[in-house]
LOBAVO-391365 format. One record per atom (N, C-alpha, C): residue in one letter; z, y, x. Coordinates in steps of 0.001 Angstrom, whole numbers, padded with zeros to 6 digits, always signed. Each point is the difference from the previous one (the first is absolute). Example, Ala and Ser with C-alpha at 12.3 -4.5 7.8 and 13.67 -1.06 7.14 Angstrom:
# residues 2
a+007800-005690+013190;a+000000+001190-000890;a+000000+001200+000900;s-000720+001050-000350;s+000060+001190+000820;s+000730+001090-000770;
# end
This chain:
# residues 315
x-028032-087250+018232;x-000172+001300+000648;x-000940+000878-000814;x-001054-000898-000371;x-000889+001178-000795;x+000652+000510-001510;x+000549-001105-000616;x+000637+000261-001291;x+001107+001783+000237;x+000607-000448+001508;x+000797+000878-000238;x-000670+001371+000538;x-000626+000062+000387;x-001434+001339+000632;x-000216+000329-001866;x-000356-000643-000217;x-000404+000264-001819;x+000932+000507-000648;x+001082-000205-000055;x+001415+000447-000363;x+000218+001441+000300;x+000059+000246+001396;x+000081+001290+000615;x-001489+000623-000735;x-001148-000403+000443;x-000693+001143-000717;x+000110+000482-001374;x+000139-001098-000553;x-000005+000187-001359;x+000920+001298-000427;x+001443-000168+000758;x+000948+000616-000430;x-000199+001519+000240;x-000746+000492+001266;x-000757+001174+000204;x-000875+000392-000779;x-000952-000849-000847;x-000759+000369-000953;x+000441+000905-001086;x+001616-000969-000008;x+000739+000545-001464;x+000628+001528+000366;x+000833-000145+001282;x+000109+001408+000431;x-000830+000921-000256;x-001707+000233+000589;x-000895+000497-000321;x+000295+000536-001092;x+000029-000970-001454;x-000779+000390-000954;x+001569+000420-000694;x+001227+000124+000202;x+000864+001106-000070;x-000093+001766+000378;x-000503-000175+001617;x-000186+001074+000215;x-001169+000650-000672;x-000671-000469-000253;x-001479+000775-001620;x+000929+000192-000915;x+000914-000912-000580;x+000648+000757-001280;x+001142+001253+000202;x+000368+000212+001232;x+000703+000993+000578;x-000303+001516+000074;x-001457+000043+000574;x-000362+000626+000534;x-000759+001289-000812;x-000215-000279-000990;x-000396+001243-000861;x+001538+000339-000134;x+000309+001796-000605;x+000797+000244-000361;x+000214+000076-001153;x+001136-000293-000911;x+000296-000437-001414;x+000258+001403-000526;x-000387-000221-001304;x+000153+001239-001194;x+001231+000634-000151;x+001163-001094+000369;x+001772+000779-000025;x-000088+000449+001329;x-000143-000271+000623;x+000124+000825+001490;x-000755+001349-000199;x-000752+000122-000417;x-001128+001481+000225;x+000983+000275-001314;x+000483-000083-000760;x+000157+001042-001071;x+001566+000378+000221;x+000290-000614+000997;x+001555+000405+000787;x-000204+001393+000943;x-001003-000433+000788;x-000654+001029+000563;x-000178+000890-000101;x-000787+000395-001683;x-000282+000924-000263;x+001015+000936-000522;x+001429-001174-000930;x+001203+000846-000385;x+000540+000794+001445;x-000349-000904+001379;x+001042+000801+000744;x-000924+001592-000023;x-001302-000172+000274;x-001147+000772+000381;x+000345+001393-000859;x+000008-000399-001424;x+000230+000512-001257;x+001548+001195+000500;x+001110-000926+000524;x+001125+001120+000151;x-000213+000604+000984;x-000753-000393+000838;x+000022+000878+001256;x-000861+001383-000432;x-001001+000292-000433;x-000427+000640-000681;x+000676+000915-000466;x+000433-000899-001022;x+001263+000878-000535;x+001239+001261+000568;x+000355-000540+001141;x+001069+000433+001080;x-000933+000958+000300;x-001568-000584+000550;x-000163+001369+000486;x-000552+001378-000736;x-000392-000506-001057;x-000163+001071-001188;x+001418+000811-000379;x+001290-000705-000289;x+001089+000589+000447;x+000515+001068+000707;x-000885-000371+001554;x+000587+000803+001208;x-000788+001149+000579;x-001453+000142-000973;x-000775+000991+000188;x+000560+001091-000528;x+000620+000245-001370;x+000482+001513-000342;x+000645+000632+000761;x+001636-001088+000695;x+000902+000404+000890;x-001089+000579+001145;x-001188-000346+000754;x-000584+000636+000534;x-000753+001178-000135;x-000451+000225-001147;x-000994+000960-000353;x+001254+001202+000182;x+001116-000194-001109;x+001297+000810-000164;x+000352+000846+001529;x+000139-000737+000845;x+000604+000007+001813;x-001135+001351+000159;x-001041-000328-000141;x-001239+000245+000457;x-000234+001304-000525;x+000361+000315-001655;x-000145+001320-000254;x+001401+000944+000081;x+000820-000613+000651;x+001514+000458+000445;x-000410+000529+001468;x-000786-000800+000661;x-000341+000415+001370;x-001105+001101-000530;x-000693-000038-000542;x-001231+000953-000045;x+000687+001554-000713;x+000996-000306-001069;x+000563+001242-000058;x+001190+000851+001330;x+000422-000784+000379;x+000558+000662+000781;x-000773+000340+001431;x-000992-000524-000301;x-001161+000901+001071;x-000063+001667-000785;x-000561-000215-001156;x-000166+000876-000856;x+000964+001309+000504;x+001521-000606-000147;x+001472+000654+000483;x-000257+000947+001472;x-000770-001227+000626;x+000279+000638+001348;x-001135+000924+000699;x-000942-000159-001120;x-001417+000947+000261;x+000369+000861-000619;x+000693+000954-001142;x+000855+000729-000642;x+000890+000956+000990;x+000543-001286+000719;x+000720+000612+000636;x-000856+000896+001982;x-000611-000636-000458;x-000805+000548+001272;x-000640+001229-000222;x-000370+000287-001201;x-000485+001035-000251;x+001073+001103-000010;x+001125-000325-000216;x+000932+001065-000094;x+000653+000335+001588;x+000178-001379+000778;x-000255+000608+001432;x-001068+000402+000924;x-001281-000079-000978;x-000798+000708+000380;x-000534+001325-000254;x+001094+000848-000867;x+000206+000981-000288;x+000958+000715+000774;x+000876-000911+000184;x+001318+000552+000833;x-000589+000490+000996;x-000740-001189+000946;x-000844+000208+001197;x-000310+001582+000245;x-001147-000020-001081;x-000873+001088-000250;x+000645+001363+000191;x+001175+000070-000797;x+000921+000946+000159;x+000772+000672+001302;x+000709-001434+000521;x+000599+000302+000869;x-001110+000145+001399;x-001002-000323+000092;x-001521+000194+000879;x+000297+001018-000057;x-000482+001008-001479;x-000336+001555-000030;x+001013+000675+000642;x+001549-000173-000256;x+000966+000631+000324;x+000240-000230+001527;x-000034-001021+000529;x+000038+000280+001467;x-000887+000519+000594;x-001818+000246-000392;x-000740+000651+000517;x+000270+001243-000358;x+000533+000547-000702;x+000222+001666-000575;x+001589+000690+001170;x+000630-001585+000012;x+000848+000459+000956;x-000330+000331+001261;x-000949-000835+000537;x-000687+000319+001068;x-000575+001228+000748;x-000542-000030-001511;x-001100+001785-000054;x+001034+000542+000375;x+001282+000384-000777;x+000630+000869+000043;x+000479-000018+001396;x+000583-000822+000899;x+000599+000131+001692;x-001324-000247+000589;x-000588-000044-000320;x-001475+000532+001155;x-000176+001557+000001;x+000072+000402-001285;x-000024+001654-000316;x+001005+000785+000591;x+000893-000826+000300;x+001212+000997+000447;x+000200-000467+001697;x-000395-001268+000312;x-000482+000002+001478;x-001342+001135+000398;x-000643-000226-000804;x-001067+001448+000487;x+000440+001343+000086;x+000641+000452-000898;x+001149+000985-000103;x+000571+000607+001597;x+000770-001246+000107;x+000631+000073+000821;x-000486-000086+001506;x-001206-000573+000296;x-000847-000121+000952;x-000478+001524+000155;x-000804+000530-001130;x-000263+001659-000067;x+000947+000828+000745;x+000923+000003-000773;x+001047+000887+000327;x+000483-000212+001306;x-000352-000657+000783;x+000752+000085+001574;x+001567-000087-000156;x+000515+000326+001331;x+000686+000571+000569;x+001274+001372+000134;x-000767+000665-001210;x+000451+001065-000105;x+001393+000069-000700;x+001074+001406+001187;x+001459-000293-000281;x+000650+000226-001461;x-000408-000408-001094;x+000881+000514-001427;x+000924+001210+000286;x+001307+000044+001046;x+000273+001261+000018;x-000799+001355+000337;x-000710+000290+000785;x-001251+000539+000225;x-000714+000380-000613;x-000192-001102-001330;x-001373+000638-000865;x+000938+000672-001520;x+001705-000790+000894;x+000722+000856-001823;x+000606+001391+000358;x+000019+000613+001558;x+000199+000980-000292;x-001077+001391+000584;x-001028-001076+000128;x-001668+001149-000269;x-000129+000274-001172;x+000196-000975-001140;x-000336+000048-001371;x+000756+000949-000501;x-000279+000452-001226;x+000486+000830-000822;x+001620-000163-000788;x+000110-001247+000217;x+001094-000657-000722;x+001490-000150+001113;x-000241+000241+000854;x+000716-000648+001286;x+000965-000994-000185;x+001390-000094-000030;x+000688-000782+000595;x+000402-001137-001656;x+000065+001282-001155;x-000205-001076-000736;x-001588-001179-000163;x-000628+001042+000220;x-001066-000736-000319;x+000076-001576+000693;x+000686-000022+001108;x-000037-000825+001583;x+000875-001140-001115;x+001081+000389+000013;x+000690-001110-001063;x-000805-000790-001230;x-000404+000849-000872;x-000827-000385-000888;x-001086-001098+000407;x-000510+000454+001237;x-001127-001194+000346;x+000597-001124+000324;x+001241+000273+000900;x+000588-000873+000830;x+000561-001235-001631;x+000503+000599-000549;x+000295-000985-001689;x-001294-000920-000486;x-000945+001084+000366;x-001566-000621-000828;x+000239-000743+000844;x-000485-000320+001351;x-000372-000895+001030;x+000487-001401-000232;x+001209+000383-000383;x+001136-001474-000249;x-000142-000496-000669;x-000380+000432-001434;x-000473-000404-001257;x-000860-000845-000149;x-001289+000593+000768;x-000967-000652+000152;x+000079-001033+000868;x+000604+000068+001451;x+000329-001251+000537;x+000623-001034-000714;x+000876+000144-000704;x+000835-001058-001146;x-000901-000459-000884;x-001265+000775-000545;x-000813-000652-000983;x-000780-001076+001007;x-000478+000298+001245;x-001080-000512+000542;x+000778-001487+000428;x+001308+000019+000357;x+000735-001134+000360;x+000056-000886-001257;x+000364+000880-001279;x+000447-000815-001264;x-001583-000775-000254;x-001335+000726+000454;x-001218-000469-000279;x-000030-000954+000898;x+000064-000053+001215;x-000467-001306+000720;x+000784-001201-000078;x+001567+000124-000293;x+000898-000768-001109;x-000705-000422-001057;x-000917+000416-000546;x-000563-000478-001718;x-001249-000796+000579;x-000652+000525+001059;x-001340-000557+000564;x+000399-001194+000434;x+000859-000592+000545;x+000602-001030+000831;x+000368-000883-001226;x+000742+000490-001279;x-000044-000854-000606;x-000653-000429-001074;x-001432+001240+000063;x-000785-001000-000821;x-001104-000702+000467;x+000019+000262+001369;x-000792-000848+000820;x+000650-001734-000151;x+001043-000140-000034;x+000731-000927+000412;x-000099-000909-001969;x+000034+000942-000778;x-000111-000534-001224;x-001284-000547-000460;x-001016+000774+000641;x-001743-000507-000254;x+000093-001229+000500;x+000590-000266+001360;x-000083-001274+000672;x+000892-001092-001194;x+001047+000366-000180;x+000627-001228-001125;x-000865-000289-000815;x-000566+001110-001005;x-000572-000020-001040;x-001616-000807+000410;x-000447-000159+000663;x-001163-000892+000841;x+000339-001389+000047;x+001238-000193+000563;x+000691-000694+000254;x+000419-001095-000670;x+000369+000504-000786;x+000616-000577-001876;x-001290+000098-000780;x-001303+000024-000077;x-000917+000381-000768;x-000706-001693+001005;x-000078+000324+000802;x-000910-001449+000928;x+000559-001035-000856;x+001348-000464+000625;x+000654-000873-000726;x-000042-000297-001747;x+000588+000996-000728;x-000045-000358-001344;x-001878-000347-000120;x-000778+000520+000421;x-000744-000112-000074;x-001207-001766+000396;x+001005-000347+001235;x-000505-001511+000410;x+001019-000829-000944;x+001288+000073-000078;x+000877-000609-001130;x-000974-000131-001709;x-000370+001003-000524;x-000402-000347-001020;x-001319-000669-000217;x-000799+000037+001072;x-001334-000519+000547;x+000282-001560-000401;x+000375-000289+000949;x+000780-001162+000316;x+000717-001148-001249;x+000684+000515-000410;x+000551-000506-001209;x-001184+000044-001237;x-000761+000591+000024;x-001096-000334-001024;x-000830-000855+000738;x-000688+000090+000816;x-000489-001345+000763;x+000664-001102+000052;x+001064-000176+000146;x+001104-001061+000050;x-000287-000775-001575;x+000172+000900-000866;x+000026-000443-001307;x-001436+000002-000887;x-001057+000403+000284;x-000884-000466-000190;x-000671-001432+000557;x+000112+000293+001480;x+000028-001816+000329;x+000586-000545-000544;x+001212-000191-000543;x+000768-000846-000463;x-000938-000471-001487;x+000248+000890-000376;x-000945-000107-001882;x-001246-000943+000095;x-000739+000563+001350;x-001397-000526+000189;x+000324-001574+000615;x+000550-000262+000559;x+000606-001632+000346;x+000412-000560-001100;x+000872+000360-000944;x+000401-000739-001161;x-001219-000055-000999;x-000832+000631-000144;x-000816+000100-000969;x-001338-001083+001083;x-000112+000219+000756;x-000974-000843+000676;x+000826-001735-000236;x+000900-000237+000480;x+000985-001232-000343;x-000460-000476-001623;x+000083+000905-000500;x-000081-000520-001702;x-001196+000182-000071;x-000982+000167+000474;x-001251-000375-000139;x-000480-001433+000593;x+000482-000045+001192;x-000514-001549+000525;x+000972-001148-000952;x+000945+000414-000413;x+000766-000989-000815;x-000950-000250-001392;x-000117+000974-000631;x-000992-000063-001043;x-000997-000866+000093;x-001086+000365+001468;x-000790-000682-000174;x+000415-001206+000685;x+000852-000841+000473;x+000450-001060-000181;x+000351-000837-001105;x+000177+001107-000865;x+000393-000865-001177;x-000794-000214-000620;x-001392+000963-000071;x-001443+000027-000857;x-000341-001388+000676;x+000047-000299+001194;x-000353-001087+000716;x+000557-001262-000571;x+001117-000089-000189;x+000813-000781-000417;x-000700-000614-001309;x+000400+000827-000964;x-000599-000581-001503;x-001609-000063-000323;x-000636+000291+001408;x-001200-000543-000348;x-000155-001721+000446;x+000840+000059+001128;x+000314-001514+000783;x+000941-001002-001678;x+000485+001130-000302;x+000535-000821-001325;x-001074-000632-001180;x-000406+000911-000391;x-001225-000045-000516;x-001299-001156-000192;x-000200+000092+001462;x-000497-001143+000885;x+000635-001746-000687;x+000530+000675+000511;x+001409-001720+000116;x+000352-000351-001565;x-000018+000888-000657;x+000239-000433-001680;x-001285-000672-000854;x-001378+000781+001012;x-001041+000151-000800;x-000357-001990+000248;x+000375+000057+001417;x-000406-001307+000930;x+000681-001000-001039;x+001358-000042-000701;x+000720-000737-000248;x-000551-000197-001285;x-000402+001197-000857;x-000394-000399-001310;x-001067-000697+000483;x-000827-000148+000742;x-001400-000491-000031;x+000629-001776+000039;x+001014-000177+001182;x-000058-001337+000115;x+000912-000389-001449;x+000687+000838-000555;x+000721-000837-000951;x-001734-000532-001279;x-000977+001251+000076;x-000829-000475-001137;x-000556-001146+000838;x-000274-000196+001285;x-001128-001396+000717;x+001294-001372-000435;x+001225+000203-000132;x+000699-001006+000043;x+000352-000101-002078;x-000075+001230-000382;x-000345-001035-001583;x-001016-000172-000111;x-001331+000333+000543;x-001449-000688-000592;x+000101-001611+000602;x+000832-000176+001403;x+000234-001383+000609;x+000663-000654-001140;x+000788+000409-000378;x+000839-000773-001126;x-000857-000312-001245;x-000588+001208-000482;x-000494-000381-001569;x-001197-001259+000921;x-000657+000203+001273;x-001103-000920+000041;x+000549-001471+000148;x+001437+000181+000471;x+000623-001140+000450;x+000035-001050-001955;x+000583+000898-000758;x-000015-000758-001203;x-001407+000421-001479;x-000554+000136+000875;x-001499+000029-000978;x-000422-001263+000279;x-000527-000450-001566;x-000794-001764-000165;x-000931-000161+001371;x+000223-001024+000791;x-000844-000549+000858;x+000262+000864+001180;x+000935+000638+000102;x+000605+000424+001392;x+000505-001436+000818;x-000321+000351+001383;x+000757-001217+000850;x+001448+000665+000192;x+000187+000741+001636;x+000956+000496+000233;x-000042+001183+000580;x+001399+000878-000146;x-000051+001333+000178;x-001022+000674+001023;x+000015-001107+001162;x-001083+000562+001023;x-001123-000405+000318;x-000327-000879-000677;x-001454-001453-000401;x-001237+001541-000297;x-000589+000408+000747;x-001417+000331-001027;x-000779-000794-001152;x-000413+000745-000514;x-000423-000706-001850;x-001033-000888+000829;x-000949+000329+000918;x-000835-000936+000402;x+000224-000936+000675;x+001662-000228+000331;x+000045-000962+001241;x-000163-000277+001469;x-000578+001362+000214;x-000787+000295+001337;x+000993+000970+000169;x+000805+000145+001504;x+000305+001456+000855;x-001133+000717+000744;x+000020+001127-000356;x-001125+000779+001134;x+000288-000153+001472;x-001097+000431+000458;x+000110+000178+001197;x+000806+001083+000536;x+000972+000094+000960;x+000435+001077+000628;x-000904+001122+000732;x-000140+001403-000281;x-001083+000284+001418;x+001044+000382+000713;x-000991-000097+001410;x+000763-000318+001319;x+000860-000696+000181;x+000092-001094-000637;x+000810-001421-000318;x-000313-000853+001425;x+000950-001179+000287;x-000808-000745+001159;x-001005-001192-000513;x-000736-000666+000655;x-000869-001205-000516;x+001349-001432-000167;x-001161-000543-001096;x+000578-001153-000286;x+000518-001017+000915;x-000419+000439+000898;x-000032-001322+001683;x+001124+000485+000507;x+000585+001695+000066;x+001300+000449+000728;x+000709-000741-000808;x+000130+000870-001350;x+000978-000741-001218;x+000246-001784+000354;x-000857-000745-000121;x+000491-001584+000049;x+000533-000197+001694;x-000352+000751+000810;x+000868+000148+000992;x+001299-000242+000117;x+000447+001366-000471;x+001125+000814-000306;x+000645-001454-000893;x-000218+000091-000987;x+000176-001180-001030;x+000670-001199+000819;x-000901-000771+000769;x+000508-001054+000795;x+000936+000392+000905;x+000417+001178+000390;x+000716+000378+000870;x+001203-000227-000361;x-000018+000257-001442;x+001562+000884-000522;x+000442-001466-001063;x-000860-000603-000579;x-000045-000943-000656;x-000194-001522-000163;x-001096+000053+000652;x-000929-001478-000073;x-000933+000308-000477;x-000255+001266-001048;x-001030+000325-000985;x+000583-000394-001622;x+001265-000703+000233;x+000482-000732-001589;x+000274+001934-000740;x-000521+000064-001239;x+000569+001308-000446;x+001213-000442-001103;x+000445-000964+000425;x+001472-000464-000759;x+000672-000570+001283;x-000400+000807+000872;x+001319-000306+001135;x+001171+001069-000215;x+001396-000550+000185;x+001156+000839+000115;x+000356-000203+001191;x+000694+001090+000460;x+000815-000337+001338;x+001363+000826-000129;x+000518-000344+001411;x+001378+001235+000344;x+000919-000347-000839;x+000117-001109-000857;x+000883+000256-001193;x-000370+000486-001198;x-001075-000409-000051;x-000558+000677-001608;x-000038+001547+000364;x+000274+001011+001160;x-000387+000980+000030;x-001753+000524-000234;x-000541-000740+001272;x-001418+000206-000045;x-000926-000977-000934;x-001174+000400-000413;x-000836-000626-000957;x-001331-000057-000041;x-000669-000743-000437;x-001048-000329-000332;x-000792+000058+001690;x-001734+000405-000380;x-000666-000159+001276;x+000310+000562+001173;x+000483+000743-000287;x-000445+001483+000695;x+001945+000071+000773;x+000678-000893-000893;x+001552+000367+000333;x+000319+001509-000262;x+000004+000341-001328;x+000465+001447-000230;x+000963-000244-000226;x+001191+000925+000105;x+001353+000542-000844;x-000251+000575-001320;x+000574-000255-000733;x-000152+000290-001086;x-000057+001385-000190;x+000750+001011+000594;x-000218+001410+000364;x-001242+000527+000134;x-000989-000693+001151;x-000417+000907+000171;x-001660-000683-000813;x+000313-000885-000667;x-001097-000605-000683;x-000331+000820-001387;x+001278+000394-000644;x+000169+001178-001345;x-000272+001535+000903;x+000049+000316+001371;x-000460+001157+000733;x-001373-000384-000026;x-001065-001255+000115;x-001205-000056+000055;x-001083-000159-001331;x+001131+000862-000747;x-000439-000573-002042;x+000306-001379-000320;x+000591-000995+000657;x+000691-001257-000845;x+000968+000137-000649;x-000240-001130-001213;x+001287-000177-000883;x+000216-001610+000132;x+001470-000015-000146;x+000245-001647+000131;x-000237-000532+000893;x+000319-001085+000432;x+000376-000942+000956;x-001565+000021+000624;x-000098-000090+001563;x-000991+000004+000427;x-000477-000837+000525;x+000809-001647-000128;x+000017-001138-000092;x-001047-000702-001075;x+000254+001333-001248;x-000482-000729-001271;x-000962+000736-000613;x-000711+000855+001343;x-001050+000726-000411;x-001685-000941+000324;x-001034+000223-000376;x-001306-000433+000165;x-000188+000378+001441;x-000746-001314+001118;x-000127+000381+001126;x-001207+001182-000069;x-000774+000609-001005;x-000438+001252+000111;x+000619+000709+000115;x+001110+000425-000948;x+000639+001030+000304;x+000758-000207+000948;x+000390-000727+000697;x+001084+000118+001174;x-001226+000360+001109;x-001699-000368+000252;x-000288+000399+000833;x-000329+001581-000328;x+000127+000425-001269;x-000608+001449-000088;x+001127+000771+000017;x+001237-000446-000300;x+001178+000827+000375;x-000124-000353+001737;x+000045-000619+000928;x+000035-000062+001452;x-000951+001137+000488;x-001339-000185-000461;x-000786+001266+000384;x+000265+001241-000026;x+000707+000234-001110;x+000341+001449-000553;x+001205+000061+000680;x+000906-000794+000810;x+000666+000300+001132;x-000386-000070+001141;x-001027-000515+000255;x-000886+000545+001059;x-000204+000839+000613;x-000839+000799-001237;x-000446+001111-000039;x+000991+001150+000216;x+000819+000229-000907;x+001271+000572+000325;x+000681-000064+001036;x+000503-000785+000568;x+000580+000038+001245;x-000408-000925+001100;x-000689-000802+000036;x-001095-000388+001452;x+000802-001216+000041;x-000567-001346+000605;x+000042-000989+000551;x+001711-000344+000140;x+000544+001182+000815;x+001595+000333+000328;x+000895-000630-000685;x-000229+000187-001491;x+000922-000844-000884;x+000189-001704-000312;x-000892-000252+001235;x+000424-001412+000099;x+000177-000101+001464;x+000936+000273+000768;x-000400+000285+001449;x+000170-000911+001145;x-000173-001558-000624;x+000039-000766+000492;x-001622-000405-000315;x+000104+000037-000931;x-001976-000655-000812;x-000754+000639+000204;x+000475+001404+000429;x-001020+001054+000205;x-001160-000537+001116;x+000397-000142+001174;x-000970-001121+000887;x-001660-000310-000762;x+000478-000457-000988;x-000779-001152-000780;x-001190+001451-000898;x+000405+000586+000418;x-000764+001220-000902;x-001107+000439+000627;x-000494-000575+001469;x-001090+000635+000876;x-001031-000471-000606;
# end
């Protein structure tokens, strides 16, 4: 029963120390990223002219329609003056006619000097003038009625061209805001790249100085310190958890195998996650120092948990 409790933890250990090698994001992934990052950009640098273009298409034909306002605001002006002049004029001739009373036209055409032609003659004027005053309030009526169109048609073209330049300036200002947060996504991006390349050169130089130390005269092994001694972990657990843990998972033998040759040495690592804790090689066939200073440094890293049967043994 306990062998197989050891088995199961062990095998969680190894899980563990997969999910650490997972979990950073890799250098081809971010630089995929950044190609997509890179076209999007692109597209929207693309789709800003078509906007700006819209935008000064809308702004000229404001131009058009303020042009044009001025010329019905001339019309206005005009046809204003002319119906007030028409006005004057049948107010003047209602006063006229208010003056003059009552009095019989035949009567006053044959007191006058002129008599009976004269009577005709007026009687012609009279008509004349009635026909102008009708043909005038005919013209008043319809340029009353034309000021109102011309108002009318001036509101409108006037909210129409408003409108369509607002329309199309938002538009410009959204696409250009878009290609800005993309940008700086992407500035984001290749600094995260950056990062991740700089990280990688570093471990490729810690892993050839491991190598040249591995074959320099009087080297032991790749992960042996020259003195023989592993440091201490800080915030490592004490030696008393560790041989705990140890007997838990092991017996304490650090050339125990289990599971099938899966798990190894003291501690029962997977081989996974023992090269996740800086081991190389079999961890069967490592120095019980280093198998207890690689255990610590999984410790530390991820807590007691990774043995979660032995964990117990960790109080």
């Amino acid at each position: 029963m306990r062998s197989l409790l050891a088995i199961v933890a062990a095998s969680l250990v190894g899980v563990a120390g997969i999910s650490v090698a997972v979990s950073a994001p890799s250098a081809d992934s971010t630089r995929s990223r950044i190609r997509v990052l890179e076209q999007r950009v692109i597209d929207a640098n693309r789709a800003i002219p078509a906007a700006r273009q819209a935008e000064q298409q809308a702004m000229r034909r404001l131009a058009a329609s303020e042009q044009r306002l001025e010329q019905i605001r001339a019309q206005l002006s005009r046809r204003t003056a002319s119906h007030r002049a028409g006005q004057a004029v049948l107010a003047g001739r209602l006063r006229d006619i208010y003056r003059a009373g009552e009095q019989d036209p035949l009567v006053t055409a044959l007191l006058s000097a002129g008599g009976l032609a004269a009577l005709a003659s007026e009687r012609a004027g009279a008509e004349r003038i009635a026909q102008e005053d009708a043909r005038l309030v005919a013209r008043l009526r319809s340029d009353r009625r034309a000021v109102m169109r011309i108002e009318r048609d001036r509101r409108r073209d006037e909210a129409r061209a408003q409108a369509a330049r607002d329309d199309a300036a938002a538009h410009r200002a959204a696409l250009e805001a878009l290609r800005d947060r993309r940008a700086q996504a992407l500035r984001t991006a290749r600094k995260d790249l950056a990062r991740i390349e700089a990280r990688e050169r570093a471990g490729d130089r810690r892993r050839a100085r491991a190598a040249a130390a591995a074959t320099a005269p009087g080297a032991t092994t790749a992960t042996t310190p020259r003195s023989g001694r592993w440091p201490a972990v800080p915030g490592g657990p004490s030696r008393a958890v560790l041989d705990r843990i140890a007997q838990c998972e092991s017996g304490g033998n650090p050339r125990s195998i289990g599971g099938g040759g899966q798990f190894r040495g003291k501690y029962q690592f997977m081989q996974s996650t023992w090269e996740a804790m800086g081991g190389t090689g079999d961890p069967a066939a490592a120095s019980e120092a280093e198998q207890d200073y690689r255990a610590a440094v999984l410790f530390v890293k991820w807590g007691p948990g990774q043995w979660p049967v032995c964990a117990a043994f960790a109080r």
